[in-house]
C-alpha positions in Angstrom: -16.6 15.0 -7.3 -15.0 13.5 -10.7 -12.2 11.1 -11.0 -10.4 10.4 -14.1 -6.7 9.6 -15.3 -3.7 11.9 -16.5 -1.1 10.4 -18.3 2.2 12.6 -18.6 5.4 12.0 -20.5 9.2 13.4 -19.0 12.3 13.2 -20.3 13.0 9.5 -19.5 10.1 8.7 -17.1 6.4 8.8 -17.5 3.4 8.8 -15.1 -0.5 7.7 -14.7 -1.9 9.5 -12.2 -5.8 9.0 -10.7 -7.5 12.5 -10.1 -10.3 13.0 -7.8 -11.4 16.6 -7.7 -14.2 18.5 -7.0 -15.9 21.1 -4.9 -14.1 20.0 -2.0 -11.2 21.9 -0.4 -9.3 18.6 -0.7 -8.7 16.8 -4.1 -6.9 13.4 -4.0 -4.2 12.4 -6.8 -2.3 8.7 -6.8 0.5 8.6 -9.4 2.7 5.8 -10.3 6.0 7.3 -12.1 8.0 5.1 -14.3 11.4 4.7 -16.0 11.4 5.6 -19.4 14.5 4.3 -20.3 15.9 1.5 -18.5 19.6 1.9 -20.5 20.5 4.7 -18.0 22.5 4.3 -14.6 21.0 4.0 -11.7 21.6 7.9 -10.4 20.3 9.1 -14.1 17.0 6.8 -13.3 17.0 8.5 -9.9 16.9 11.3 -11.6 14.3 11.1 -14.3 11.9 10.1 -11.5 13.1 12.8 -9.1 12.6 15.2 -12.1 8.6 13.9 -12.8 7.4 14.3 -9.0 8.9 17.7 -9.5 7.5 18.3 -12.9 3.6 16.9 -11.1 4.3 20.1 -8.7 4.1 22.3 -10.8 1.2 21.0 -12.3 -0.8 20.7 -9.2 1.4 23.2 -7.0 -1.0 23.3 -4.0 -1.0 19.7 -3.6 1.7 18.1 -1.0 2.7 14.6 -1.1 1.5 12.5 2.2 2.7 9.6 1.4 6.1 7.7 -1.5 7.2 4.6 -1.6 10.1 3.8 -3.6 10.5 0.2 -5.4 14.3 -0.5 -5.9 16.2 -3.1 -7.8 19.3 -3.4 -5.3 18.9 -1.9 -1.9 21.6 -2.2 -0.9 23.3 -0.2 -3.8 20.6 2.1 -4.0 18.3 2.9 -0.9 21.3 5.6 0.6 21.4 7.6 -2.0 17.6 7.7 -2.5 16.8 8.6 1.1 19.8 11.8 0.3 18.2 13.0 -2.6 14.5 13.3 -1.7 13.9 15.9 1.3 10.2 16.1 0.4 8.6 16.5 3.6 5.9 13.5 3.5 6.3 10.0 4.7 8.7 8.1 3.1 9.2 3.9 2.2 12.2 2.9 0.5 11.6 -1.1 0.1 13.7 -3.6 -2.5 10.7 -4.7 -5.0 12.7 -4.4 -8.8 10.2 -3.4 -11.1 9.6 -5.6 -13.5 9.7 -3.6 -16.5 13.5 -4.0 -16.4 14.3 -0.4 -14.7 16.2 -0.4 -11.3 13.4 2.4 -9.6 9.9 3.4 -9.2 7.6 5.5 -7.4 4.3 5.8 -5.9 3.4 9.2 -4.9 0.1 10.3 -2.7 -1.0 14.0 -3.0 -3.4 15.8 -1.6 -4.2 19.4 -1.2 -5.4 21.9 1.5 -4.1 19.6 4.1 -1.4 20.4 7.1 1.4 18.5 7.4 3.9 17.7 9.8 5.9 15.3 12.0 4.8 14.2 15.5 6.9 13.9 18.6 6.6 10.1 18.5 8.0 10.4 14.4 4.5 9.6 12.6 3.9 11.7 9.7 0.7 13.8 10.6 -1.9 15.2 7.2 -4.6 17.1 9.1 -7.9 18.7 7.8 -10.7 19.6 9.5 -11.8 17.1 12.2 -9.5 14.5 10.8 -5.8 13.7 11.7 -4.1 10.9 9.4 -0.9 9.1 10.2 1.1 7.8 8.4 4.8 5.8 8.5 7.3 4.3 6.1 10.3 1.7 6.6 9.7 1.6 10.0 12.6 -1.4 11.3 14.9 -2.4 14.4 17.8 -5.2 14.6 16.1 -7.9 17.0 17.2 -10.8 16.7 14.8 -12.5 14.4 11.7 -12.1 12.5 9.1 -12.6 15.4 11.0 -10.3 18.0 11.5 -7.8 15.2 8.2 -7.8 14.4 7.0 -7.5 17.7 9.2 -4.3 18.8 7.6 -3.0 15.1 4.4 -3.1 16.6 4.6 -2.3 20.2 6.6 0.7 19.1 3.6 1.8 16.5 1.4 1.2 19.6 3.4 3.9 21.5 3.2 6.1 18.8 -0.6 5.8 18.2 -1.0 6.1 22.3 1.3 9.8 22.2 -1.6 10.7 19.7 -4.7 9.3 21.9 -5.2 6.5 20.0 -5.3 3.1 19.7 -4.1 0.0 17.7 -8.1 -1.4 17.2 -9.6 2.0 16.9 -7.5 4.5 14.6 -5.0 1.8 12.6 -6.6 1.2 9.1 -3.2 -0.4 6.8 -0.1 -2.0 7.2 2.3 -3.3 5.0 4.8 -5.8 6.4 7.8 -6.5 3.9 9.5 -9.5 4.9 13.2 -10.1 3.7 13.5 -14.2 2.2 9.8 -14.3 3.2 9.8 -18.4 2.7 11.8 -18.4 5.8 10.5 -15.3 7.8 6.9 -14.6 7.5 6.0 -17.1 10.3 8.1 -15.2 12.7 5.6 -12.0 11.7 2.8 -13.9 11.6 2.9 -15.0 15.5 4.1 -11.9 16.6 1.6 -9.8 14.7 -0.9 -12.5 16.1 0.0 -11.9 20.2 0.0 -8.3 19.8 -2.8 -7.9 18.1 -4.7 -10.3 20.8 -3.1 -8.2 23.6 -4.7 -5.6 21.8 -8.5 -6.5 21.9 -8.0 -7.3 17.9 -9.9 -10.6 17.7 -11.8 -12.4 14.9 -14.9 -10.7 17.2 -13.7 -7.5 16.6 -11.8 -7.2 14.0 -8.2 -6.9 12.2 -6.4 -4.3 9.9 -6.0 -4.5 6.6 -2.7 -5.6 5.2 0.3 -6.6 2.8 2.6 -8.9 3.9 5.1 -9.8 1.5 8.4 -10.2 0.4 11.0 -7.2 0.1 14.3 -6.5 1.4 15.4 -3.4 3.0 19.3 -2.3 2.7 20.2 -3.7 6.0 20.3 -7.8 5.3 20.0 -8.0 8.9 16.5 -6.6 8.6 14.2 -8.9 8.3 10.7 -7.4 8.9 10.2 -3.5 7.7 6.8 -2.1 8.3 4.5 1.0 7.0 1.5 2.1 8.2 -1.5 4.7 8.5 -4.2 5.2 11.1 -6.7 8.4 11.5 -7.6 9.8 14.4 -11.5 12.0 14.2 -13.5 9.3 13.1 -16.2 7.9 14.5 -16.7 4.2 15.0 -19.6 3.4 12.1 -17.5 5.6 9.8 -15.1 1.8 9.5 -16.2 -0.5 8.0 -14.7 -4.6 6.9 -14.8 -6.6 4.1 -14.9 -10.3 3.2 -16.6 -11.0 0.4 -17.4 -14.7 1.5 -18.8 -16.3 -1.6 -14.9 -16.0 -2.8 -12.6 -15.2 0.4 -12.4 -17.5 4.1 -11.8 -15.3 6.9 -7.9 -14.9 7.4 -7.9 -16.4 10.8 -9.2 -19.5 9.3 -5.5 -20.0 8.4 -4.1 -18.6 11.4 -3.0 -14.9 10.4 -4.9 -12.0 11.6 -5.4 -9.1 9.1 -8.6 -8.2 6.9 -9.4 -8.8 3.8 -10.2 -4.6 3.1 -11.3 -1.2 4.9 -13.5 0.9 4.0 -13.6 4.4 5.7 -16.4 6.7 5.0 -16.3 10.6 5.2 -19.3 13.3 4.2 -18.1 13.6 0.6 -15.9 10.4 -0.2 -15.3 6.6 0.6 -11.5 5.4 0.7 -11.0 1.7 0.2 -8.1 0.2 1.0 -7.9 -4.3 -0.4 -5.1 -5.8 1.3 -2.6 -8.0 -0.6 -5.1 -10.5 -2.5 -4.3 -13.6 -4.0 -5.7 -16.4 -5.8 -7.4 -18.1 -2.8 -11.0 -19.8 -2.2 -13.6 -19.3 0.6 -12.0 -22.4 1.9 -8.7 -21.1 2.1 -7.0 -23.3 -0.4 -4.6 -21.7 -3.4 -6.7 -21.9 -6.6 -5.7 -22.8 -9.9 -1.6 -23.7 -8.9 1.4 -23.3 -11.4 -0.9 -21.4 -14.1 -0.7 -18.1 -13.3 -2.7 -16.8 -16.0 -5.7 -18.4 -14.4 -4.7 -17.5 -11.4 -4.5 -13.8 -12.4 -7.9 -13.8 -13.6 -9.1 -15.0 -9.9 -7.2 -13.0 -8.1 -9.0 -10.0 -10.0 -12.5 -11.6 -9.3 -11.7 -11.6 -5.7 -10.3 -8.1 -5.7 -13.5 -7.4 -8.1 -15.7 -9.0 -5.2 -14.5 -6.9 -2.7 -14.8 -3.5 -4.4 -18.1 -4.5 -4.7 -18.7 -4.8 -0.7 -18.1 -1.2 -0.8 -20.1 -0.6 -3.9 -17.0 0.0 -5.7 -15.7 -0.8 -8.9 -12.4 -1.1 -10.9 -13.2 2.5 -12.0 -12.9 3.7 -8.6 -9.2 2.1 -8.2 -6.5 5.1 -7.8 -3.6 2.7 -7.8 -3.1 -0.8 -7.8 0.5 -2.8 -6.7 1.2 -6.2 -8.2 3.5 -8.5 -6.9 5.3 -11.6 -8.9 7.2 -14.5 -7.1 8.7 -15.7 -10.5 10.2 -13.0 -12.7 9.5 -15.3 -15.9 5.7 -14.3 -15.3 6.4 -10.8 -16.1 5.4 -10.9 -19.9 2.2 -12.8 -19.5 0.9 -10.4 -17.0 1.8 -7.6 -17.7 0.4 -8.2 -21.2 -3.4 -8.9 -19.0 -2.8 -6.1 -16.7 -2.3 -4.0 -20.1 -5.4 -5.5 -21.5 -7.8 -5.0 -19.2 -6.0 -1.9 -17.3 -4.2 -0.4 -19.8 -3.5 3.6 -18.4 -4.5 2.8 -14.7 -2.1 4.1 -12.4 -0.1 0.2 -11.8 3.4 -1.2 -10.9 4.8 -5.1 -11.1 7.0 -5.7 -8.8 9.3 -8.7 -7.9 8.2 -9.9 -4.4 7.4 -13.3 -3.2 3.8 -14.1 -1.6 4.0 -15.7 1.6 2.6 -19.1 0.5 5.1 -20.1 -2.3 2.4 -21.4 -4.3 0.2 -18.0 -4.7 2.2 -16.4 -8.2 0.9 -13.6 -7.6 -0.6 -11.0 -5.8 -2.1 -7.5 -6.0 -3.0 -5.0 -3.3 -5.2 -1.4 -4.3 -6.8 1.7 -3.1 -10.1 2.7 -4.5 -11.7 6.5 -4.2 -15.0 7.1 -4.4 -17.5 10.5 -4.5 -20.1 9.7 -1.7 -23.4 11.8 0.0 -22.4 10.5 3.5 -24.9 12.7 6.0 -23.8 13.1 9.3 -19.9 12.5 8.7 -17.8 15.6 8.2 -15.8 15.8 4.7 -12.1 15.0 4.2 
């Protein structure tokens, strides 16, 4: 297996994208498309992005996508016409996070290839090879009548679904993303409703968590105030998961009250997928390092990340895609000019999204990909 990185140029747009191919029937491609020129309306910046997934197609035509998520600048404006215009058949997020680089849309796109697609009768997105079934789900939402009770019916619907597939909430969920509208006001409400289910669950600090985002981002409903993704597999077996915590540099979540880990790994025959939950600029005692300098605490934020992918023997060169998120907009240029220094080409987006302690700056999530000899375990 190799991995490297393709960048392509569109008419107005451009994309990195993260290959990993090999001798395997299925090869693995994250790519992050951009705006190329930010002076065009909204539907011409649709467009141009609509126009570069097509155009990675036909460059890889066997591959299908699994999984988008759409950043937006304006929901509300925006969101209905996106959800018309793409009728890819993969799981979908549409989520207000305005790119930073002063365009009103992005995209993240997963594609893989020899896989089977479909939907299931509960409305999770199914990707099957071989032994494995994956799972995944975008913008998942209801109207309750607050954050908690929202978040709650989020979960115990996702628990339904996972049950129509035989699974369960501890054994097949690997990531969530929780994308909390004014999350300053909100996130507790997820937080202790994310907390009971997962303890009427069996998910304990003795057991374990999932990986996870939670952040700020708006859907185009106002009155939503907790949207949710998520992916789980179904064929693994147990030793094939495995968590990460990095002590010297992380506490355990719980320590603070919230209940997610700090990364997954998930090892097959061939590979090892990583997924590093939202990560911030935190100690092993809990406590926000380095506050109101966010160039400092940028560089801890990628030691801790750093420290993590090295749990799973992993290193920056193994990260397919990496999401950044900036509570002040005004932050942009200084780090974007870091994330260009040390990561120039990597497959990356900034987005605008509050962290859910207002005194993280910011915050970066990432998937890593890595070619393993795993005996025993069947290939993806």
């Amino acid at each position: 297996m190799d991995s490297s990185i393709l960048h392509m140029e569109f008419a107005n747009a451009r994309a990195e994208i993260f290959c990993f191919e090999g001798t395997s029937e299925v090869n693995e491609y994250h790519a992050m498309i951009h705006v190329g020129n930010v002076m065009l309306t909204f539907n011409e910046q649709l467009e141009a992005v609509q126009d570069a997934y097509q155009q990675l197609l036909q460059k890889w035509p066997e591959a299908h996508a699994v999984f988008k998520r759409y950043f937006l600048s304006d929901a509300s404006n925006q969101a209905d016409e996106v959800i018309a215009s793409d009728v890819t058949d993969c799981a979908k997020s549409v989520i207000q996070q305005a790119p930073l680089d002063g365009s009103k849309i992005g995209m993240w796109v997963y594609l893989q290839t020899n896989v089977v697609t479909g939907m299931t009768h509960g409305g999770l997105y199914e990707v099957q090879h071989g032994a494995y079934r994956h799972f995944w789900n975008g913008s998942a939402c209801n109207l309750a009548a607050n954050s908690e009770y929202q978040t709650r019916l989020l979960f115990n619907e996702y628990v339904m679904q996972l049950m129509e597939e035989g699974c369960t909430l501890a054994d097949n969920a690997i990531r969530t993303w929780l994308f909390v509208n004014d999350v300053d006001l909100n996130y507790g409400g997820v937080v202790r409703a994310r907390n009971q289910v997962f303890f009427t669950q069996g998910l304990t600090r003795d057991t374990h968590f999932i990986a996870s985002t939670g952040i700020g981002g708006r859907q185009q409903d106002p009155n939503v105030l907790s949207q949710m993704d998520n992916y789980a597999i179904a064929g693994l077996q147990k030793e094939q998961i495995h968590y990460l915590y990095a002590p010297t540099h992380l506490n355990r979540t719980s320590d603070y009250g919230v209940s997610f880990e700090r990364g997954t790994y998930v090892d097959y025959g061939d590979r090892r997928h990583v997924f590093i939950s939202g990560t911030a600029s935190i100690n092993n005692k809990g406590q926000i390092m380095f506050e109101k300098d966010v160039r400092k605490q940028t560089r801890r934020m990628w030691e801790n990340v750093e420290t993590l992918l090295a749990e799973a023997d992993c290193t920056y060169d193994d990260v397919a895609q990496m999401i950044v998120y900036l509570r002040d907009t005004a932050d942009y240029a200084v780090v974007h000019a870091m994330y260009e220094e040390r990561f120039h080409g990597k497959p990356y987006i900034i987005v605008h999204a509050p962290v859910c302690r207002s005194g993280w700056l910011v915050e970066m999530e990432c998937m890593a990909i890595k070619a393993m000899k795993n005996d025993g375990y069947e290939s993806l």
